[in-house]
C-alpha positions as CSV (number, residue, x, y, z in Angstrom):
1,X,1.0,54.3,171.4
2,X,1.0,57.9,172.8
3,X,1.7,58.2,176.6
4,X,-0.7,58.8,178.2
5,X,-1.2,61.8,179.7
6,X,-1.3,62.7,183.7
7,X,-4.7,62.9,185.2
8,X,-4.6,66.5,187.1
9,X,-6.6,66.8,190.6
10,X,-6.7,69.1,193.4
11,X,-7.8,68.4,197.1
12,X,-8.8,71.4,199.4
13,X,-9.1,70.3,203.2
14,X,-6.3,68.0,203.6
15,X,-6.1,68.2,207.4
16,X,-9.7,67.4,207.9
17,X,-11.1,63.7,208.7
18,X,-12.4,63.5,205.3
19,X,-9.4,65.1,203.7
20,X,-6.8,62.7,204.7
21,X,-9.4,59.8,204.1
22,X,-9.3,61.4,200.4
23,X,-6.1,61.1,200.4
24,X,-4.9,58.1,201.8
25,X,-7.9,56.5,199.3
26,X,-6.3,58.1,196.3
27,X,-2.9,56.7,197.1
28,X,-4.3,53.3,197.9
29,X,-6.1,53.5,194.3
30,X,-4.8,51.5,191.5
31,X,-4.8,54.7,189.5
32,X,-1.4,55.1,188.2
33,X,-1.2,58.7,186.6
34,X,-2.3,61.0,188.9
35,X,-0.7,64.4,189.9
36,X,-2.7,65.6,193.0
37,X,-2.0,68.9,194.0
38,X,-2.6,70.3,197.9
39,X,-4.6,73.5,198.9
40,X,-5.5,75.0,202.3
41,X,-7.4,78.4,203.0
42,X,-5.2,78.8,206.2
43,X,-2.0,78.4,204.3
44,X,-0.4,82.3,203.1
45,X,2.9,81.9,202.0
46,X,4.6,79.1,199.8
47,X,6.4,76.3,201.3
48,X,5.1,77.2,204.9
49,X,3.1,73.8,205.3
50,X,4.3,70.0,203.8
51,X,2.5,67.0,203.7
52,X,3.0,63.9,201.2
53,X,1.6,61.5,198.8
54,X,2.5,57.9,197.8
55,X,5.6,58.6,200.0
56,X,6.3,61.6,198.0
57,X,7.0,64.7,200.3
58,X,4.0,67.6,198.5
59,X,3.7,71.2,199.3
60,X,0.3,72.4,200.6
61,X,-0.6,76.1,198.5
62,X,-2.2,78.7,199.3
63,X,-6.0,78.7,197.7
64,X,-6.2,80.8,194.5
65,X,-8.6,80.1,191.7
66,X,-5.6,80.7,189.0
67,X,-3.7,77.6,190.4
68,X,-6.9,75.9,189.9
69,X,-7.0,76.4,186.3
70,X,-6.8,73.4,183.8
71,X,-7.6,70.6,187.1
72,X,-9.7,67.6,186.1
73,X,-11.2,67.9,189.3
74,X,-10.9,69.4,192.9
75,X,-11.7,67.4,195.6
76,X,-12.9,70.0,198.9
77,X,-13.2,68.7,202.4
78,X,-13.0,72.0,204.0
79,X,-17.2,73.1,204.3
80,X,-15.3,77.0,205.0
81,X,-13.8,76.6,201.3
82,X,-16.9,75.4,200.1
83,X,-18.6,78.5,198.8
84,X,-14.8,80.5,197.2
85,X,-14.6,77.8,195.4
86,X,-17.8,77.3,193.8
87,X,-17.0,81.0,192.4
88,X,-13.8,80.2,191.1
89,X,-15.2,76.5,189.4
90,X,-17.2,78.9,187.2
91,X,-14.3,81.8,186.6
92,X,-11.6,79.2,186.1
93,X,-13.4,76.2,184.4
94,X,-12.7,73.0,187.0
95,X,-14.6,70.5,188.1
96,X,-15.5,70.3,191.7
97,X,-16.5,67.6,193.9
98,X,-17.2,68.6,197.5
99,X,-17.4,66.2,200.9
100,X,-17.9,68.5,203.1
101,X,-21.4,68.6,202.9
102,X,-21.8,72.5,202.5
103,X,-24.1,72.2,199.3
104,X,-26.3,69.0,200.0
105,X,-29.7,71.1,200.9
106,X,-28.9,72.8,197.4
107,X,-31.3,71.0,195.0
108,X,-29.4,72.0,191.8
109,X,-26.1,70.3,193.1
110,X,-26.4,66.6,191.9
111,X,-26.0,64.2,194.8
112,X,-23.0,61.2,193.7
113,X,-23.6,58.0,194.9
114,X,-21.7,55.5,192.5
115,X,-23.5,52.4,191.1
116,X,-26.9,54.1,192.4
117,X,-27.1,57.5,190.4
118,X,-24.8,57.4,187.4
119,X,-26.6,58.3,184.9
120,X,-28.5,61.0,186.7
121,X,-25.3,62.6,187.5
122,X,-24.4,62.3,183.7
123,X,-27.6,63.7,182.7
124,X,-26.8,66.7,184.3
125,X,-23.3,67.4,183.3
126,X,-22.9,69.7,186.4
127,X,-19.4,71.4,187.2
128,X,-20.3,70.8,191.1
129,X,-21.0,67.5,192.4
130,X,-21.5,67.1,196.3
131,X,-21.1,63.2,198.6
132,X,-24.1,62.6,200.4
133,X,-24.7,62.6,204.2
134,X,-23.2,59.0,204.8
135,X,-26.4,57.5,206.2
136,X,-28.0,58.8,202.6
137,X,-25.3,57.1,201.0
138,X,-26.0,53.7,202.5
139,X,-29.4,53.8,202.5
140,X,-29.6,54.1,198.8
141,X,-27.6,51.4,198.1
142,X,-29.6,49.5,199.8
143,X,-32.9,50.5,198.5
144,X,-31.3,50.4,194.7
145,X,-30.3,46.9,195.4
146,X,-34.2,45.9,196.9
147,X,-36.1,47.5,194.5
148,X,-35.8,46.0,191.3
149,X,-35.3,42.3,192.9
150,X,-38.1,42.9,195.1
151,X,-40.0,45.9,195.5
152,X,-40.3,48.4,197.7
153,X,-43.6,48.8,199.9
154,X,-41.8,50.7,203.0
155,X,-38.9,51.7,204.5
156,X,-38.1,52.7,208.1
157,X,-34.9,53.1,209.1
158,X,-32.7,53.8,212.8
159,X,-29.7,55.2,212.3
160,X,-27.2,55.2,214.8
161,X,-24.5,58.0,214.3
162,X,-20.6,58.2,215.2
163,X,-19.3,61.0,216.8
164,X,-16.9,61.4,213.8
165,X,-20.1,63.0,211.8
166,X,-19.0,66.2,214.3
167,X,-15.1,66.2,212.7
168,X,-12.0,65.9,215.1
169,X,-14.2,67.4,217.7
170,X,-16.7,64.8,218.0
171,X,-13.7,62.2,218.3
172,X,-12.1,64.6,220.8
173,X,-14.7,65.0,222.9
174,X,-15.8,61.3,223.5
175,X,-12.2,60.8,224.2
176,X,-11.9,63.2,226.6
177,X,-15.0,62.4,228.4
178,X,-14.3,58.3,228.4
179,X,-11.0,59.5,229.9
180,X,-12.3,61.6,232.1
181,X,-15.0,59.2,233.6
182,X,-12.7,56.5,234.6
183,X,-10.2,59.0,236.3
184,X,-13.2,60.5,238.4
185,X,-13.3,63.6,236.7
186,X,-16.0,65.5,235.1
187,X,-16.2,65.2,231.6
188,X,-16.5,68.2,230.1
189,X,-19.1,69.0,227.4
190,X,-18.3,71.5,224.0
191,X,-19.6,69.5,221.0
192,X,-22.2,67.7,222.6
193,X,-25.4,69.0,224.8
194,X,-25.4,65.7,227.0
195,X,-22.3,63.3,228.2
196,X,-21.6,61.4,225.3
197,X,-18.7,58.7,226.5
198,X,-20.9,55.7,227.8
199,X,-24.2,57.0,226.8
200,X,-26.8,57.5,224.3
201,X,-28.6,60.4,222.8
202,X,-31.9,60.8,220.9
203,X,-30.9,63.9,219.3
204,X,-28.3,66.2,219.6
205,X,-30.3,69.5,217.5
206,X,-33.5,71.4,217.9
207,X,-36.5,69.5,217.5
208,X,-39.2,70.7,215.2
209,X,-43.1,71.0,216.3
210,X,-43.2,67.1,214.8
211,X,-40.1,65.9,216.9
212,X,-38.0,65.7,214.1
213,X,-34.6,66.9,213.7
214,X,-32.8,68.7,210.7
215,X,-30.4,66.2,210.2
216,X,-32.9,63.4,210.0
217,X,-35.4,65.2,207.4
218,X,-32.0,66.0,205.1
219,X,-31.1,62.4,205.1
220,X,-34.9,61.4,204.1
221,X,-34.4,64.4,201.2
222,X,-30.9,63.3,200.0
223,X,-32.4,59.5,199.4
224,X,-35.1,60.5,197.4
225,X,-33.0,63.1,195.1
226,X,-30.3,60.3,194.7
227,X,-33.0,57.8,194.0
228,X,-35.5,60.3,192.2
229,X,-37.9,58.7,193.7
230,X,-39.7,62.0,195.5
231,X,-42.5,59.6,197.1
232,X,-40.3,57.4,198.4
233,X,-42.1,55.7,201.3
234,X,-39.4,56.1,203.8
235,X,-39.5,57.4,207.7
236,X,-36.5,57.8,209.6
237,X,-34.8,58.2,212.7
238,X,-31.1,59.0,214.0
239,X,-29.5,58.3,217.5
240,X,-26.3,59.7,218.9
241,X,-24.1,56.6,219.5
242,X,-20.8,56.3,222.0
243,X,-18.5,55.3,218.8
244,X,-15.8,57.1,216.6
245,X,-16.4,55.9,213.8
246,X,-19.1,54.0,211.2
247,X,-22.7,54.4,210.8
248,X,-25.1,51.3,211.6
249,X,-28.5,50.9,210.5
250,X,-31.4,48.9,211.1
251,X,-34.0,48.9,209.0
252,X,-37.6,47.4,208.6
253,X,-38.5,46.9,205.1
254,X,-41.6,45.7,203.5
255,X,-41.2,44.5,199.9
256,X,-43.6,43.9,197.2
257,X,-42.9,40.7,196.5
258,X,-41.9,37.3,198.2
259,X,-38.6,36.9,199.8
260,X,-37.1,35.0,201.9
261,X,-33.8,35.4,203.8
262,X,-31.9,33.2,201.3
263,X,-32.6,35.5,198.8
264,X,-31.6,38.4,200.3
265,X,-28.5,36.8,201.7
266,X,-27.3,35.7,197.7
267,X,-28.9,39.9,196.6
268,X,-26.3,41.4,199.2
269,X,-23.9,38.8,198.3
270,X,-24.3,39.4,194.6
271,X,-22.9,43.2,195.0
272,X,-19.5,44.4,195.1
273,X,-20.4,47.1,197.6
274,X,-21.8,45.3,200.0
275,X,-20.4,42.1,202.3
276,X,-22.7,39.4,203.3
277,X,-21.4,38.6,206.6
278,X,-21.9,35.1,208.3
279,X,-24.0,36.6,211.1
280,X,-25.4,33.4,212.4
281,X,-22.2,32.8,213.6
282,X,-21.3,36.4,214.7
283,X,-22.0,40.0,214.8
284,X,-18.8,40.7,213.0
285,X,-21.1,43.6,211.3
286,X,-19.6,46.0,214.1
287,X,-18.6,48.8,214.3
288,X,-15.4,47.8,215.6
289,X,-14.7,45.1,212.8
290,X,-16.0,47.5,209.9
291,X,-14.1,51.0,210.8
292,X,-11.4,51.5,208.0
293,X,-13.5,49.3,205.5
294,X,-14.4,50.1,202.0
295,X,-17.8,47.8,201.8
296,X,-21.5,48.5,203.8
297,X,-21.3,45.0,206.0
298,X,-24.6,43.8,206.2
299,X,-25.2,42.1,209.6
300,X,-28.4,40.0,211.2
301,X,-31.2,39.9,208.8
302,X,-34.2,39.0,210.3
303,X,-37.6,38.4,209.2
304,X,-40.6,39.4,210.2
305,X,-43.0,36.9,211.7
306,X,-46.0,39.7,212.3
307,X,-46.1,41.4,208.5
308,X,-45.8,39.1,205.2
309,X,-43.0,40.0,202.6
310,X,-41.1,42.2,206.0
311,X,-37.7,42.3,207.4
312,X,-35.1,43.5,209.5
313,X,-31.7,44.5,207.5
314,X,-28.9,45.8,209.5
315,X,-26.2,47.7,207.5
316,X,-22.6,48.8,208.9
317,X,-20.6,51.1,207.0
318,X,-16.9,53.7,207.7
319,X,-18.3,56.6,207.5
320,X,-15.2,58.2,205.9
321,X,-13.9,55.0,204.2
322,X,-17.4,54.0,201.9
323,X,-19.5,57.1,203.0
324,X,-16.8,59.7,201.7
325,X,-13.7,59.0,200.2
326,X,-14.3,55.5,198.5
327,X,-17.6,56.9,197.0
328,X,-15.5,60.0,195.6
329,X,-13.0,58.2,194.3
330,X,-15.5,55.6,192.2
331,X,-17.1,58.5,191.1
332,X,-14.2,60.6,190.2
333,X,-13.0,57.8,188.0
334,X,-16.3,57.5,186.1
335,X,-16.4,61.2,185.6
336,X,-12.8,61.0,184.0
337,X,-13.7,58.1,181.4
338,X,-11.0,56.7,179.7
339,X,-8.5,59.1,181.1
340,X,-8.4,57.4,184.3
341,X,-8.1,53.8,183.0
């Protein structure tokens, strides 16, 4: 048998929260194989910045297209890269897969959820591929798992959102502030409008004339390209929450046909990517117990005693862990076929 031969990737961005997510997921991954390669846009010289890999000490490059050339894909974390690097996909012929979100309003960039989208992504056979918004990411897993057991009527969802979505900052700041408060200091406030540590904010961007905001109608638009489903009947909502890290969700649903809470309990439990927790017993769907996880936890499911066939679902899922670098590297590995098996 021939050997096989090494599977060539690239990540731009190491240094940010999704980039060493990326990272630590690929060297976690039972992928044997792989030569991953480091890039940075602040790096100028050779050998002037180190990191590692599966314990292996790795230089980190500068970023030229050139040493791009002949990658099976590139991985960019860095939303500042995003745009260089799109040019040089085309001059130099790689693959690119971005998480940092610079290209998801773009509605020629295919939207990756694995399990949910796969053949739409295929269909499309584009050179850039971007990771949806987290909460979109969850969301239409859960709406791809409802629909063909059950139907669905409507969807209205209230998403609460770590301060990780705002980078090192976010985590900085609530940090600094929690810190702050208990020293009798006051906290001071860069990322955030409001005090964040120990409180709660309806919105944290400009409201429209509707009282939306622009990270709540994106979300709503990413589900329905991932699904393809543009009248998708689907409202939502997102909150500023006091946590580093993981999005929860709680959403009312009204299906099409009967359910009960059994049912939904064995259709969660049926799926790889989610975990039926025993929530009668708990709420070990937490934040807390679900940071670092690669599965969406689903928590207290509730029905509805006003509205037939409706029902409370709440969903917990790492932001970086399921919403970023798991996805990337499930889809990476479909994109790659038999050379990554």
């Amino acid at each position: 048998m021939a050997p096989q031969s090494k599977i060539k990737l690239a990540l731009v961005g190491g240094d940010t929260l999704r980039g060493r997510e990326i990272k630590d997921a690929l060297g976690r991954a039972a992928w044997p194989g792989i030569d991953l390669d480091f890039f940075d846009v602040d790096v100028q010289e050779e050998y002037s910045k180190l990191t590692d890999f599966r314990e292996e000490p790795r230089v980190i490059k500068p970023l030229r297209g050139e040493d791009l050339e002949g990658k099976d894909l590139v991985f960019n974390a860095d939303p500042e890269a995003g745009p260089d690097l799109r040019r040089m996909a085309k001059t130099y012929k790689f693959r690119l897969y971005d998480l940092s979100e610079a290209f998801n309003t773009d509605p020629s960039v295919p939207l990756a959820v694995a399990g949910v989208n796969d053949r739409a992504v295929d269909r499309r056979k584009s050179k850039l591929l971007a990771n949806p918004n987290p909460a979109a990411l969850i969301l239409s897993h859960l709406f791809h798992a409802l629909e063909p057991a059950f139907g669905l009527a409507k969807a209205v969802s209230l998403v609460l959102r770590p301060v990780s979505a705002f980078d090192d900052a976010g985590i900085q700041e609530l940090a600094s502030q929690s810190a702050s408060l208990l020293s009798g200091a006051d906290p001071e406030k860069k990322v955030f409008r409001e005090q964040i540590a120990y409180n709660i904010l309806s919105h944290t961007e400009e409201l429209d004339l509707d009282g939306s905001c622009p990270a709540e109608l994106q979300t709503e638009a990413e589900i329905r390209r991932i699904l393809e489903r543009p009248d998708l009947p689907l409202s939502l909502a997102a909150i500023q929450a006091p946590v580093f890290h993981t999005y929860t969700l709680i959403t009312y649903c009204e299906l099409l046909r009967e359910a009960d809470l059994d049912g939904l309990e064995a259709l969660f439990a049926g799926l790889p990517v989610f975990h039926m927790t025993k929530y009668r017993e708990g709420c070990s769907a937490s934040p807390l117990s679900v940071a670092g996880q690669d599965a969406i936890y689903v928590g207290r499911l509730k029905r509805d005693p006003a509205v037939p066939r409706a029902f409370w679902i709440w969903l917990t899922a790492d932001n970086l862990t399921r919403g970023s670098a798991q996805n990337a590297v499930e889809t990476a590995r479909r994109l790659l076929g038999t050379k990554a098996r």
